[in-house]
Steps between C-alpha positions, in 0.01 A plus 500: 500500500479636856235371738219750631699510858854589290327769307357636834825489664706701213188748492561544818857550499455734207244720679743474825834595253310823378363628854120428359379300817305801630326575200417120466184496730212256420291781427709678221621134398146410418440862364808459252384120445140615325634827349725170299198303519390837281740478281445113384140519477605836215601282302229285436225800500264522182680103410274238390543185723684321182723802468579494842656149449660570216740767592751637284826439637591879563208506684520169671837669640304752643277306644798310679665755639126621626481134628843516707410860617192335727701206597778717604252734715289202608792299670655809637143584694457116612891539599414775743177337639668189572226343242633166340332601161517106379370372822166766479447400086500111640287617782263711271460197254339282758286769603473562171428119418206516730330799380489392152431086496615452147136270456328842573772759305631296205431777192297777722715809588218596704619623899415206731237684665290412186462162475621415835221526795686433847 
């Protein structure tokens, strides 16, 4: 299996093989990242939560390629920003970590805003 920063560098040579750099700006990456976003989410419209985790495995195949569709649009933005996409999830989870104390959102999917009063 490839690491994040080998995908990133053969999606980048793969965009730089086919002339696509100039049509590889954050803004359409991001663009063509949620129309995939799109895509995924189809897939689980009008589901019930259990059928949603019990995917057929046509389906589930779908939903994989839907999967490696974001990735693949995801690095390739954080590529051109010069964003180390590992470094800002670790960075988020602290952040993340402090905003939701798991003694205060253990079992509440409620936004931090309710049940946290800075």
């Amino acid at each position: 299996m490839d690491s994040l920063a080998e995908l990133t560098h053969k999606l980048r040579e793969f965009a730089q093989a086919r002339d696509w750099e100039k049509f590889h700006s954050p803004k359409n990456l991001a663009m063509a990242m949620i129309v995939e976003a799109a895509e995924l989410v189809e897939h689980f419209q009008w589901l019930t939560t259990e059928q949603s985790q019990t995917l057929e495995a046509a389906k589930l195949e779908q939903v994989r390629q839907e999967i490696g569709d974001v990735l693949i649009y995801l690095t390739r933005m954080a590529d051109r920003l010069g964003i180390d996409p590992v470094a800002a999830a670790h960075d988020k989870m602290v952040i993340n970590a402090a905003k939701y104390p798991a003694e205060l959102a253990r079992g509440n999917a409620a936004k931090s805003t309710e049940y946290c009063k800075s």
